[in-house]
N, CA, C and O atoms as a DFTB+ gen file, in Angstrom:
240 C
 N C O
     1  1       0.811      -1.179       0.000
     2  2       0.000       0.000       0.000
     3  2       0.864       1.256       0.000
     4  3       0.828       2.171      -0.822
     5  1       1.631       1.135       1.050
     6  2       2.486       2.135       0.731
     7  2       3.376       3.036      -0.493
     8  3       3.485       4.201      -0.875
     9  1       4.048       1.353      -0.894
    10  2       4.677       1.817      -2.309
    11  2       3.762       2.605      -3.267
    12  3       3.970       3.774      -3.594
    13  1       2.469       1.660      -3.789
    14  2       1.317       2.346      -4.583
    15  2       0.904       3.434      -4.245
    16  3       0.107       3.969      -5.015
    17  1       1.324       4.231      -2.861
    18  2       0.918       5.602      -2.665
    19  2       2.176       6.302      -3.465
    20  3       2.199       6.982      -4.491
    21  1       3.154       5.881      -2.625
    22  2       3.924       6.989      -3.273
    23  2       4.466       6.699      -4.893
    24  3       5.300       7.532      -5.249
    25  1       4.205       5.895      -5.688
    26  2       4.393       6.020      -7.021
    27  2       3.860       6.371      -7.556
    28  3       4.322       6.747      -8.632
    29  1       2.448       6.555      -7.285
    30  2       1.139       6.774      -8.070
    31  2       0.751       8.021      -7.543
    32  3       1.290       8.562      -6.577
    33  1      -0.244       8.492      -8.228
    34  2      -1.551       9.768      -7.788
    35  2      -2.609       9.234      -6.925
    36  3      -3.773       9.631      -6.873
    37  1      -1.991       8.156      -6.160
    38  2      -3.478       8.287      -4.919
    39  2      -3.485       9.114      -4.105
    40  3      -2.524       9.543      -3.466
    41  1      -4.555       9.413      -4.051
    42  2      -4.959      10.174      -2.834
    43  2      -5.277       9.658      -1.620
    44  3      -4.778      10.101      -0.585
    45  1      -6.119       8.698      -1.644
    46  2      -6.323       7.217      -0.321
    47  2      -5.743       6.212      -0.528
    48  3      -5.312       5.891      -1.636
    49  1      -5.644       5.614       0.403
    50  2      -5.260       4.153       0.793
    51  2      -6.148       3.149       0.774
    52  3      -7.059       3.286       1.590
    53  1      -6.191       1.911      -0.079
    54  2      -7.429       1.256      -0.611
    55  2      -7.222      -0.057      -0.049
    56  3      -6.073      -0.222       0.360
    57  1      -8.299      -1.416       0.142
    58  2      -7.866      -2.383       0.753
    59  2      -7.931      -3.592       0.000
    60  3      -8.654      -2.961      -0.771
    61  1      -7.869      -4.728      -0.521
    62  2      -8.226      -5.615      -1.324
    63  2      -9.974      -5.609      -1.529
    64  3     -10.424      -5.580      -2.674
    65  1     -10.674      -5.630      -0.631
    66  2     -12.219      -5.263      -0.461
    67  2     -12.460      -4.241      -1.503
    68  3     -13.522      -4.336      -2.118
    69  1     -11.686      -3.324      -1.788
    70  2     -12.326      -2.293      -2.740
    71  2     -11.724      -2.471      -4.259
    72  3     -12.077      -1.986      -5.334
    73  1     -10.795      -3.262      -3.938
    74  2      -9.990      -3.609      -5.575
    75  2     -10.925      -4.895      -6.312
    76  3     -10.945      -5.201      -7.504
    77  1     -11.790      -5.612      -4.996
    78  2     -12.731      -6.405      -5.414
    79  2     -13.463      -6.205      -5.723
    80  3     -13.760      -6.542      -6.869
    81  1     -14.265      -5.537      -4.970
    82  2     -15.763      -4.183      -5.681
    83  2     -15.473      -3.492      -7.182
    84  3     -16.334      -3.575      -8.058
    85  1     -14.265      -2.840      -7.403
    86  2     -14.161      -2.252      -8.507
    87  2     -13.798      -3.012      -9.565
    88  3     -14.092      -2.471     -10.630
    89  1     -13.149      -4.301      -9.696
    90  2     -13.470      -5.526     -10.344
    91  2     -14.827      -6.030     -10.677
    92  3     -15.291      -6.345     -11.773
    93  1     -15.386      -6.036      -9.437
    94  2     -16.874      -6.573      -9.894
    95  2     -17.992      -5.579     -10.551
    96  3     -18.887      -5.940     -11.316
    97  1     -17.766      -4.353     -10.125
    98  2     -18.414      -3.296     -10.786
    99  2     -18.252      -2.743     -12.197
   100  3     -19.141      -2.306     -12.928
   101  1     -16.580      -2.873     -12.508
   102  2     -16.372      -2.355     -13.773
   103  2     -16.249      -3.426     -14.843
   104  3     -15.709      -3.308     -15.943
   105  1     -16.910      -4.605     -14.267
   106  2     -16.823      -5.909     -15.533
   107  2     -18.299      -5.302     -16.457
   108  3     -19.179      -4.517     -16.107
   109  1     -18.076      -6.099     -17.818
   110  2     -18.768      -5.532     -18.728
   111  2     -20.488      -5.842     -18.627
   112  3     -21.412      -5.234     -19.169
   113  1     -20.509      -7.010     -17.730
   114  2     -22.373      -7.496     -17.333
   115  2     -21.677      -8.459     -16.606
   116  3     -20.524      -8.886     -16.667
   117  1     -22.912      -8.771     -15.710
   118  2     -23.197      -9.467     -14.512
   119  2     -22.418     -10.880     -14.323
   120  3     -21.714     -11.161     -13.353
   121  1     -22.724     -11.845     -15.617
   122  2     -22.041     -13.029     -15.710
   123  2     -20.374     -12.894     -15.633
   124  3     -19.719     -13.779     -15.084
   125  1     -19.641     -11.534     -16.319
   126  2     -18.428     -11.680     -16.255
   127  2     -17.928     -11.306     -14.793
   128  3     -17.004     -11.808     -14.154
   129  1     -18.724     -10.370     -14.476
   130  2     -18.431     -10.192     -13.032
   131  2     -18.166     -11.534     -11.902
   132  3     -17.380     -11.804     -10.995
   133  1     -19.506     -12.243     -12.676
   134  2     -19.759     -13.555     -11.533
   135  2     -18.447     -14.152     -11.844
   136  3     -17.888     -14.335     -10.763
   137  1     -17.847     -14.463     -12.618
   138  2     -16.427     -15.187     -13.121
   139  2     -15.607     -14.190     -12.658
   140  3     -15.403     -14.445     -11.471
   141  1     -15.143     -13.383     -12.912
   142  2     -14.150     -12.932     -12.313
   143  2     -13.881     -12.738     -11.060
   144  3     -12.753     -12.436     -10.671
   145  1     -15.080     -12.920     -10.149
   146  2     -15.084     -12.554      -8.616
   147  2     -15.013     -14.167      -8.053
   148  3     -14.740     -14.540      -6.912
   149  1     -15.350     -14.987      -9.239
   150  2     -15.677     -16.491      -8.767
   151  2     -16.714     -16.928      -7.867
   152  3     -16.343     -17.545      -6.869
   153  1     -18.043     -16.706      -8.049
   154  2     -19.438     -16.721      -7.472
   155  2     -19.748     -17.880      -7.773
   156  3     -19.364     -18.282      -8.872
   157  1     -20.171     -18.368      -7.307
   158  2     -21.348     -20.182      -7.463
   159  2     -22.500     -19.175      -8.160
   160  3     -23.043     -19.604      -9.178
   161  1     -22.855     -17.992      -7.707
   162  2     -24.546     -17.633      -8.271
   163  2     -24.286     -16.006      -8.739
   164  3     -23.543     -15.252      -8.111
   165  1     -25.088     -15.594     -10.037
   166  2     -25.189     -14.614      -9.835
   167  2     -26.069     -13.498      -9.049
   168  3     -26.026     -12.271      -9.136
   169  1     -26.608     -14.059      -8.521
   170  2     -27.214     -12.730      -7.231
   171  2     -26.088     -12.669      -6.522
   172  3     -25.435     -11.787      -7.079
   173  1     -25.352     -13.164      -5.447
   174  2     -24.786     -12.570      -4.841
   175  2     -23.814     -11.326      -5.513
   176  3     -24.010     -10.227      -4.993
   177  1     -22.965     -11.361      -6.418
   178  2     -22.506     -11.018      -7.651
   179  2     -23.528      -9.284      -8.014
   180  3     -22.993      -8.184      -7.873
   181  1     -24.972      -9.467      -8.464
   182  2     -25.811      -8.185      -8.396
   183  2     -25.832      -7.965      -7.017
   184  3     -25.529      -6.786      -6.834
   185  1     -26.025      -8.487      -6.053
   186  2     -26.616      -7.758      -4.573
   187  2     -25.538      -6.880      -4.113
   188  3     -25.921      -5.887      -3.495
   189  1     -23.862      -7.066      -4.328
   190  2     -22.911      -7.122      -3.427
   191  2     -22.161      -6.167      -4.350
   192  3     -21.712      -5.163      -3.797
   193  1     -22.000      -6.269      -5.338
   194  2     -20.905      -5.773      -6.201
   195  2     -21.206      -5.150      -7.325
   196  3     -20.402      -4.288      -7.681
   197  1     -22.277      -5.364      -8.088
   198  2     -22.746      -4.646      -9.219
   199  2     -23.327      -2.910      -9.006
   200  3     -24.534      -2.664      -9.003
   201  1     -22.327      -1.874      -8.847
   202  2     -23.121      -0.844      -8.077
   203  2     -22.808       0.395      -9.113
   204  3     -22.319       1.466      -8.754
   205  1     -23.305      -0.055     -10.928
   206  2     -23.748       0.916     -11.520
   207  2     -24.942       2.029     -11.153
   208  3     -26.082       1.694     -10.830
   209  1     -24.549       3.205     -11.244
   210  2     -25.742       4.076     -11.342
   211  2     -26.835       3.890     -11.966
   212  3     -26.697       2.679     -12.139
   213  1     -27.848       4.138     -12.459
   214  2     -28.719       3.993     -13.133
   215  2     -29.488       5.022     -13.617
   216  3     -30.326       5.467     -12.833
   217  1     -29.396       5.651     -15.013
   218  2     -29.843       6.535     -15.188
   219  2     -31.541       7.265     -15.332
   220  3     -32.579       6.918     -15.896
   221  1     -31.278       7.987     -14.807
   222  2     -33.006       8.963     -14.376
   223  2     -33.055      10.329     -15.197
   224  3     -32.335      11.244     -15.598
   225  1     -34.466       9.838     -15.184
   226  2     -34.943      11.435     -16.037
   227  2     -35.031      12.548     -14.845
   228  3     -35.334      12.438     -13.657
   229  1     -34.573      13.866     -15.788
   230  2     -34.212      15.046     -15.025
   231  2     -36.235      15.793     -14.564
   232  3     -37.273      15.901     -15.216
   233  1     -35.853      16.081     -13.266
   234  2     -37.507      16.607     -13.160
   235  2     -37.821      18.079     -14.150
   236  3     -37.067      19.037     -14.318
   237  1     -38.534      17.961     -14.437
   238  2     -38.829      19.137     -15.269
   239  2     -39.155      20.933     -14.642
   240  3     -39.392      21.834     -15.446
């Protein structure tokens, strides 16, 4: 952690937990996620890790 601070432009200090989340979040749909995180199911996979925004209409 350390090294990756000071070589890089982080600003925080990150933990394997969030390098997992952003793995599972930035895979391209749900099934690749489930493989890459290695899930038996994909719900856990959507419940836990899939945490795209979702876009909304602007109120008028």
């Amino acid at each position: 952690m350390r090294r990756a601070l000071a070589e890089n432009d982080l600003e925080a200090s990150f933990t394997q937990h969030d390098l997992r989340a952003k793995v599972g979040n930035d895979a391209e749909n749900d099934a690749r996620a489930q493989e890459l995180l290695s899930h038996s199911g994909v719900a856990v996979t959507r419940q836990h890790y899939r945490r795209k925004n979702k876009a909304i209409r602007p109120v008028k």
